[in-house]
N, C-alpha and C positions, 0 to 999 in steps of 0.2 A: 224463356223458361219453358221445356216441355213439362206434359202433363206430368213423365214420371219423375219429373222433377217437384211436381209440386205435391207438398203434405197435406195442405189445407188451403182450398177455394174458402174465400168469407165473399160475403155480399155488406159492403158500406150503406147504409142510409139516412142521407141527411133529414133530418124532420123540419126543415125549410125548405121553399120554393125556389129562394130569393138568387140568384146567381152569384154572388160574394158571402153566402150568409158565412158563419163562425164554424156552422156542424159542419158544410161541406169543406172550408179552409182546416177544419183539424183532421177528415176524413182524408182530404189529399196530403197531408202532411205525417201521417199514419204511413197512408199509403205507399211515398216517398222513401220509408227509414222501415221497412215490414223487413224482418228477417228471412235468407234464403228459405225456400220451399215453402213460403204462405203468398199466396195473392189475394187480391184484392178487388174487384167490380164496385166502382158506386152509381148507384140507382136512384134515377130521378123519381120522385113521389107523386109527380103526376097524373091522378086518375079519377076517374069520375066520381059522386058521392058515393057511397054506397047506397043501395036500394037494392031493398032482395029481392022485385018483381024482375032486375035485368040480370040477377043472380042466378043465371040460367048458362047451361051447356055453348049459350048463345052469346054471355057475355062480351062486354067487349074487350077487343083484343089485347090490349095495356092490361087489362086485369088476368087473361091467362097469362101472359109474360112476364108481368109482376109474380105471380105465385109460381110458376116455372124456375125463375130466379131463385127464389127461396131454396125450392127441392133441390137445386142442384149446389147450392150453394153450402158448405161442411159444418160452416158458423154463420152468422148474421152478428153485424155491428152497427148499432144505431146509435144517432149521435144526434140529441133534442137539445133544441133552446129551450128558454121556459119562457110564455105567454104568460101574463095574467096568472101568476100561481102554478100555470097548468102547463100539460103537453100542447103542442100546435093540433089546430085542428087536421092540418093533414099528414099528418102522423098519425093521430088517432083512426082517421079516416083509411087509411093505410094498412094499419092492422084487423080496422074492421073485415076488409078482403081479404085481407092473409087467412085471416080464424076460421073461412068457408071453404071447402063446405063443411059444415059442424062436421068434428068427430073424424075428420080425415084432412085436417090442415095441416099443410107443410112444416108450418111450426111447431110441430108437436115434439117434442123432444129435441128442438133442435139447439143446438149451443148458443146463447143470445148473449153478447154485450152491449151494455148502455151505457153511453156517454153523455151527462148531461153540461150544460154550460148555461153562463151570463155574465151579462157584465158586471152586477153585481157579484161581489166575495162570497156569497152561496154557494155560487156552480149552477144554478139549479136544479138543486136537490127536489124541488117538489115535482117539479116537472119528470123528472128520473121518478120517484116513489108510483108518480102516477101509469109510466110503462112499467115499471116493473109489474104494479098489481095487473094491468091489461094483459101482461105475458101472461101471467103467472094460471091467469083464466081460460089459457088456452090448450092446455099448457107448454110454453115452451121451454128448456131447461136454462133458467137463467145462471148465468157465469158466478158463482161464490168468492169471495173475496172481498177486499175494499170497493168500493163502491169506485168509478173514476167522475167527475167531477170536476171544472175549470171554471173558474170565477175569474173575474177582470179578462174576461178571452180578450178584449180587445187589443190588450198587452200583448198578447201571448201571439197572435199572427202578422205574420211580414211577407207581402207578396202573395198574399191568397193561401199561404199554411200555415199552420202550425208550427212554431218556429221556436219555443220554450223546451228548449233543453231536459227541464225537470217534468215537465208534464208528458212531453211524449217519450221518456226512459218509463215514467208511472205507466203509460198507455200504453206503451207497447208489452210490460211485463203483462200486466191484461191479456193482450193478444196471443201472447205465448201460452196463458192458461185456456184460452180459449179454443188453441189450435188444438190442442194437446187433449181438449172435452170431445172433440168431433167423434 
């Protein structure tokens, strides 16, 4: 697909580590079923903690290219398990670099979908509640609509995607609202 073929660049990010986790099997299987003229980059979270003494012009290098990503990126689509109630810590950790430098982060207005999941019949919704107010602080322009959400994921993938018929028709109408915010 050339560029002038594409409508909307998004940037996927899983908020696991884990090389099989659930975020990254529904992020490939999004990615997989994306309607012509939208692509899709997923980005490993990989990065050091944050510490604002290395928050410097000097930074390291995964952290400019991590935020780099963003900017050029039309949408961002994050896709969080839920820990303990909560976001991952390296999701959290993740957006802590995104949000710098105050007042001129990439995020600022930028189209955000969140995807939360568990195996739990929740979805993990708390874990979503808890990105959305982090976006929301930044602020990014989070995506309105139904919330998207996947409970029992563990059903839902085959072969490392996303493979639930009904969830990724839900997840992709998302993306379509998404593309369309850029």
């Amino acid at each position: 697909m050339t560029d002038a073929m594409v409508r909307a660049k998004l940037l996927g990010l899983p908020g696991s580590l884990r090389s099989n986790s659930n975020s990254l099997a529904i992020l490939r299987g999004l990615q997989d079923n994306l309607p012509a003229g939208i692509s899709m980059d997923i980005r490993d979270l990989r990065l050091p903690l944050y510490d604002q003494d290395i928050d410097t012009p000097d930074a390291p290098a995964e952290v400019h290219t991590f935020r780099q990503a963003i900017a050029e990126a039309d949408g961002v689509v994050i896709v969080t398990p839920e820990y303990n109630y909560g976001m991952p810590g390296v999701l959290k950790n993740a957006l802590d670099w995104a949000s710098r430098p105050y007042g001129k982060s990439a995020l600022i207005g930028k189209p955000v979908l969140v995807i939360s999941n568990s195996p739990a019949f929740t979805g993990g919704v708390r874990a979503h509640q808890q990105v959305n107010d982090t976006l929301l602080a930044l602020p990014a322009k989070l995506l309105a609509g139904p919330q998207v959400v996947v409970g029992s994921v563990g059903e839902k993938i085959k072969d490392g995607k996303l493979a639930d018929e009904a969830v990724l028709k839900f997840a992709l109408s998302a993306i379509d609202r998404l593309s369309a915010a850029k």
